[in-house]
C-alpha positions in Angstrom: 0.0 0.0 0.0 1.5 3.7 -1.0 1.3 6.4 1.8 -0.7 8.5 -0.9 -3.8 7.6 0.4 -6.8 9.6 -0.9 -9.8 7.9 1.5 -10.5 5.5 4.3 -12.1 3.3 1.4 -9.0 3.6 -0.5 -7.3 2.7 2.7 -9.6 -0.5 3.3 -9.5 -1.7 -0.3 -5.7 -1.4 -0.7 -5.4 -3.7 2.8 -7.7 -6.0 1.2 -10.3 -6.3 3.8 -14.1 -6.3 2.9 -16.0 -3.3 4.7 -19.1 -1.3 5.6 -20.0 1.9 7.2 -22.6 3.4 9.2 -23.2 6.8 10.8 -23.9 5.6 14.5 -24.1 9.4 15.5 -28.3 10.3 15.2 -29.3 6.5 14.6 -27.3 3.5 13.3 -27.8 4.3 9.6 -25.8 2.0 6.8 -24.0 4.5 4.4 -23.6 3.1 1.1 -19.8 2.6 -0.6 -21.1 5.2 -3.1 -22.3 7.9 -0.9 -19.2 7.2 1.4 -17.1 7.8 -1.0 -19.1 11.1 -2.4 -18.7 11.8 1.5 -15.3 11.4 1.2 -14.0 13.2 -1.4 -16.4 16.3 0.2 -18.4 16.1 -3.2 -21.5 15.3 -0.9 -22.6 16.8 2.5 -22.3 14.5 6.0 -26.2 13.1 6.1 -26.7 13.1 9.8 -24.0 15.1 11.3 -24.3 15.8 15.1 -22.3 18.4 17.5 -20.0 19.8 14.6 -19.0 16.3 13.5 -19.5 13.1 11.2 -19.8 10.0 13.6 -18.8 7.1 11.9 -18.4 2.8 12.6 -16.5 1.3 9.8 -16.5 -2.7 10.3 -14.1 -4.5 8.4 -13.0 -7.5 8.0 -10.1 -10.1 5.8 -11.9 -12.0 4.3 -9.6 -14.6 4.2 -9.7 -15.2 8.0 -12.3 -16.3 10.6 -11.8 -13.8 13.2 -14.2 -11.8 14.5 -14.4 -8.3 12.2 -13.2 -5.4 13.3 -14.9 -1.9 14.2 -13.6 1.4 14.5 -15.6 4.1 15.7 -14.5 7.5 14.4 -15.4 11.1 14.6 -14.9 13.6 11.9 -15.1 17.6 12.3 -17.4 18.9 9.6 -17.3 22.8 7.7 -20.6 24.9 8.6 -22.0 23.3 5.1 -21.7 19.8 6.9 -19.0 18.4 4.7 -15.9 16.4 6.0 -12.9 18.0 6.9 -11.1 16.1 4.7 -7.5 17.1 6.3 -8.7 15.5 10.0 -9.8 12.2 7.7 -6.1 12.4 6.0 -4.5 13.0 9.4 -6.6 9.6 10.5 -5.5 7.8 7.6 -1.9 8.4 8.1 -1.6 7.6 11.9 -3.5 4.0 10.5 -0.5 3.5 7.9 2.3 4.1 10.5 0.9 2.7 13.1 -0.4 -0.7 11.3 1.3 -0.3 8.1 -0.6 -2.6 5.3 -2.1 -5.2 7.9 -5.3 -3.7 9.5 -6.3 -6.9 10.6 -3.5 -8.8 12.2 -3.0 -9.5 16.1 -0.6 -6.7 15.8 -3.2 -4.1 15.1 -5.4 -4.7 18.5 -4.9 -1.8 20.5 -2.9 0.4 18.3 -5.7 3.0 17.9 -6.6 3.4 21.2 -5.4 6.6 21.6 -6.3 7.9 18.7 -8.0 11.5 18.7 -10.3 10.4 16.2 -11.5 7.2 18.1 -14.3 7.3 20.4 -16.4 5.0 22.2 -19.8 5.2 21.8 -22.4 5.5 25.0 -23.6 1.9 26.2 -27.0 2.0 24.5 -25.7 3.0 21.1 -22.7 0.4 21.6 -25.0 -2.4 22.6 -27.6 -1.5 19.3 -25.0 -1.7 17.3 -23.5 -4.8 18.6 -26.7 -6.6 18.1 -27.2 -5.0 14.4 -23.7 -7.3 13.6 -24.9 -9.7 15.1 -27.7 -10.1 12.7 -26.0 -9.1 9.9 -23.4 -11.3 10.2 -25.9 -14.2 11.2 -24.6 -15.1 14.7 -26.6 -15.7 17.5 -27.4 -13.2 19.7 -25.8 -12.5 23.2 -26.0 -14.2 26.6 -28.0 -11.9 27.7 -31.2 -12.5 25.2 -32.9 -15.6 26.3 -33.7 -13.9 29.5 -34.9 -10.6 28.0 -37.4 -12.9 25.9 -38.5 -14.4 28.8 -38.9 -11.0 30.7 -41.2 -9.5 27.5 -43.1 -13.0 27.2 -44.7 -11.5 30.7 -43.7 -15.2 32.3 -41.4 -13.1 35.6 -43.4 -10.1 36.0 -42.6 -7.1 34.7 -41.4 -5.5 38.1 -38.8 -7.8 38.1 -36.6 -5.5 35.5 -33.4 -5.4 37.4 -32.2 -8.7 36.2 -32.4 -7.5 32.5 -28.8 -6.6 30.9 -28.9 -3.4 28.2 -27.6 -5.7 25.8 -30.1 -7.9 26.0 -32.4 -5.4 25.5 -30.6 -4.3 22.5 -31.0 -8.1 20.9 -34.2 -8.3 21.2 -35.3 -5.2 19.9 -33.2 -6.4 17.2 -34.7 -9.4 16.1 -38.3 -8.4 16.1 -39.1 -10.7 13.2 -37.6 -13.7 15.3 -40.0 -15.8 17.5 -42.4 -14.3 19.0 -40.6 -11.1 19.9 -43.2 -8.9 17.9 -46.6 -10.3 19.4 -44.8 -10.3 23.2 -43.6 -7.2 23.0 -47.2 -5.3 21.8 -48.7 -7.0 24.8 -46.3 -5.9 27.0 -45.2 -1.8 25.8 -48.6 -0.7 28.2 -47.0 -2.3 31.3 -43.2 -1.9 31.4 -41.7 0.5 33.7 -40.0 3.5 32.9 -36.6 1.7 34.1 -37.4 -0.6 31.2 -39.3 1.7 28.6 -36.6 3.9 28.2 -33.4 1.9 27.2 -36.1 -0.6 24.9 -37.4 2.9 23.2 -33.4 4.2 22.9 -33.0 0.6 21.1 -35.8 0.7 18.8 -35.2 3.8 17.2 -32.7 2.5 15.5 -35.5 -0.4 13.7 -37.1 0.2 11.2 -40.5 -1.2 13.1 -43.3 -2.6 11.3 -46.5 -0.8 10.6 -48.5 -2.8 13.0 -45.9 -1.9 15.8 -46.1 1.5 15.2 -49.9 1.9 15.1 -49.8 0.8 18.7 -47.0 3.0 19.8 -49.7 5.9 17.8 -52.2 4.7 20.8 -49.6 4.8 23.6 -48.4 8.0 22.0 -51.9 9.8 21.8 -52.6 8.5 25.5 -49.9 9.9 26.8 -50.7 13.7 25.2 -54.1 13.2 27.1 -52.5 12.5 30.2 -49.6 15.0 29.7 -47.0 12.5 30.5 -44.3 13.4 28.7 -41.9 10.1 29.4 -44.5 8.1 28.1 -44.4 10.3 24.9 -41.0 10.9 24.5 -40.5 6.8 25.0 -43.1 6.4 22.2 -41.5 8.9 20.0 -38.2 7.2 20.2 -39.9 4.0 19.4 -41.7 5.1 16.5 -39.5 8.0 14.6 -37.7 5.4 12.5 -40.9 3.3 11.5 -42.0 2.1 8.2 -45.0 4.2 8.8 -43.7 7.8 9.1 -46.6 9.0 7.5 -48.1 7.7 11.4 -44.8 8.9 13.2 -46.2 12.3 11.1 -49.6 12.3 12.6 -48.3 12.1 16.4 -45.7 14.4 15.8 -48.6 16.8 14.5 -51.0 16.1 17.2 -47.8 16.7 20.0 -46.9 19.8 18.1 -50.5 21.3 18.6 -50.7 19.9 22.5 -50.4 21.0 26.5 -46.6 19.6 25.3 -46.0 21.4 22.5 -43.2 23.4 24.3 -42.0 20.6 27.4 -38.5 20.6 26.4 -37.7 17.2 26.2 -40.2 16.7 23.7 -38.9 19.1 21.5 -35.4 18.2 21.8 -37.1 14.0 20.7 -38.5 15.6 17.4 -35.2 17.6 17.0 -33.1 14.7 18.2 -34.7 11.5 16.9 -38.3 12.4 14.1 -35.3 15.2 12.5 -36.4 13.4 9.0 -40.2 14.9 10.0 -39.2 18.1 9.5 -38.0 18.4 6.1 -41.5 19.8 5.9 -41.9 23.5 5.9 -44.7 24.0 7.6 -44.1 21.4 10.5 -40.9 22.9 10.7 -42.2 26.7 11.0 -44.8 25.4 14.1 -42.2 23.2 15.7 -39.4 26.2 15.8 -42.5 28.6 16.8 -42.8 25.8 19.9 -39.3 26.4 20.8 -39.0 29.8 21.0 -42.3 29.6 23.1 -40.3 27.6 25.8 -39.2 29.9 28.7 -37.4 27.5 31.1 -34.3 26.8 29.2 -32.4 29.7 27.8 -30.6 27.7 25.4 -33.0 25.4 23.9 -33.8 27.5 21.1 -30.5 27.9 19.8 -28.9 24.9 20.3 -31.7 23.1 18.7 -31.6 25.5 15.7 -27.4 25.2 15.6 -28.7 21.6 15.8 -30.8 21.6 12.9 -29.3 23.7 10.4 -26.1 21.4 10.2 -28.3 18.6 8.6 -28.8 19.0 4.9 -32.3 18.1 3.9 -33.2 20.1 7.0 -31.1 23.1 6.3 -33.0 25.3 3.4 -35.9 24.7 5.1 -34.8 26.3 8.2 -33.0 29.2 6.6 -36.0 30.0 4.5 -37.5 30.3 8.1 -35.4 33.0 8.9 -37.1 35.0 5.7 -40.4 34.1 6.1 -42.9 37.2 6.9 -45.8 35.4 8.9 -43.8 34.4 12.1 -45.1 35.3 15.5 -43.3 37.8 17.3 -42.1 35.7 19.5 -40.5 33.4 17.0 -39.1 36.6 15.2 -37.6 38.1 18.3 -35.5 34.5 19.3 -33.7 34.4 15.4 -33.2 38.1 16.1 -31.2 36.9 19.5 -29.0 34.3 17.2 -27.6 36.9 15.3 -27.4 39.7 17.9 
């Protein structure tokens, strides 16, 4: 391999490992080769940049050997129009060359990027979705931990009796809805599960792509909770539901929240923001949802950071810049843009 190394995929191909990436920043998203490499070479925008930077999981593997793939988890800086900082990727790729040379996948590589600056380690939920994502991909069974979480859902232990259950085998089974019975236990049981429970399963499940059945129920959960202005149940549901085959559902809920008693509780908003971002491509949801946060008074900062937040992801960005131009805003709305630039 020459140390003229142009991208990571150049890197990867020339070590003659097989490869995939994902962004594992917003939700664990598969990036195809093509639009990594558009990525790459800065022709294309990040998709789903997060905090100023491109979170990525590359897993690769020799496909000569048995051993276990590989994984690294790496963070890129992005320019304000969201495209890589191509001199932070080159930097990467040239502490991988002297540090591994041509053999990415040898004994001698284990450990060698630990201290890289680009290298991070993602928070336990994210690790342990994606951990049971390449598990399924790559066909192997899932972890210790899953056998018991099945029988925890199947109602069979009580669902009070949550402190037993492992995040990771939470993870695996919201992973493998289409195995078993997962789907049908699971339905039965979303009413009755605690919070302690509800919220690492809803963390999972928005990174499935949940089946429309699913998500009609998590509609009901979702709408009960607006009536009863509980906004854990809501935000739980939202999590669950924002990366459903029904958006058009996910839509309806994130409609009915935006004209509710919690249109402005602030973890709600920063849910949509965070997690239904995709939701919002649409002007006019867009225009109320902003008008919501500048109608929150308790945090100072939630109307900026959620716009900094917003504007950095492409399909989101001319819609909220055309926003700033648009004449029928409330005057509250109008005053907190006027504070971002002032």
């Amino acid at each position: 391999m020459t140390e003229q190394i142009a991208t990571l995929g150049q890197l990867l191909d020339g070590a003659g490992t097989q490869w995939r990436a994902f962004d594992i920043g917003r939700r664990i998203t598969k990036i195809d080769k093509k639009q990594f490499n558009a990525i790459e070479q800065a022709q294309s925008p990040y998709p789903y940049p997060l905090a100023g930077h491109a979170w990525i999981a590359i897993q690769f593997w020799d496909s000569s050997a048995s051993k276990e793939p590989y994984v690294w988890f790496l963070k890129f800086p992005v320019d304000e129009q969201s495209k890589l900082v191509c001199a932070s990727r080159d930097h990467f790729a040239n502490m991988v060359i002297e540090a591994l040379g041509n053999d990415l996948t040898g004994e001698q590589a284990d450990g060698k990027l630990d201290n890289n600056p680009y290298v991070f380690t993602p928070n336990a939920n994210k690790l342990a979705a994606f951990n049971a994502l390449l598990k399924v991909l790559l066909k192997q069974p899932a972890s210790q931990y899953y056998e018991y979480t099945q029988l925890y859902f199947s109602s069979k232990l009580g669902f009070n009796s949550w402190q037993s259950l492992a995040i990771q085998g939470i993870a695996d089974y919201a992973l493998r809805l289409d195995n078993d019975t997962n789907l049908v236990n699971l339905k039965n049981a979303w009413g009755q599960l605690p919070a302690e429970v509800l919220q690492p399963l809803s963390a999972m499940l928005e990174h499935v792509n949940i089946p429309i059945s699913l998500t009609e129920q998590f509609s009901k959960h979702a709408k009960n909770a607006i009536d009863e202005h509980d906004s854990l149940a809501l935000v739980c549901a939202l999590r669950a539901m924002s990366n459903s085959q029904a958006q058009g559902l996910t839509a309806q809920i994130v409609d009915a929240v935006l004209a509710s008693t919690l249109a402005t509780d602030s973890d709600v908003l920063l849910t949509i923001a965070g997690r239904c971002y995709s939701l919002l491509e649409e002007p006019e949801r867009l225009h109320i949802f902003m008008d919501n946060c500048a109608h929150h008074q308790e945090i100072e900062t939630l109307f900026p950071s959620i716009f900094a937040d917003l504007v950095a992801i492409p399909a989101v960005r001319p819609h909220l810049l055309g926003l700033l131009r648009k004449e029928n805003r409330s005057e509250t709305l109008a005053r907190a843009i006027g504070r971002l630039f002032s």
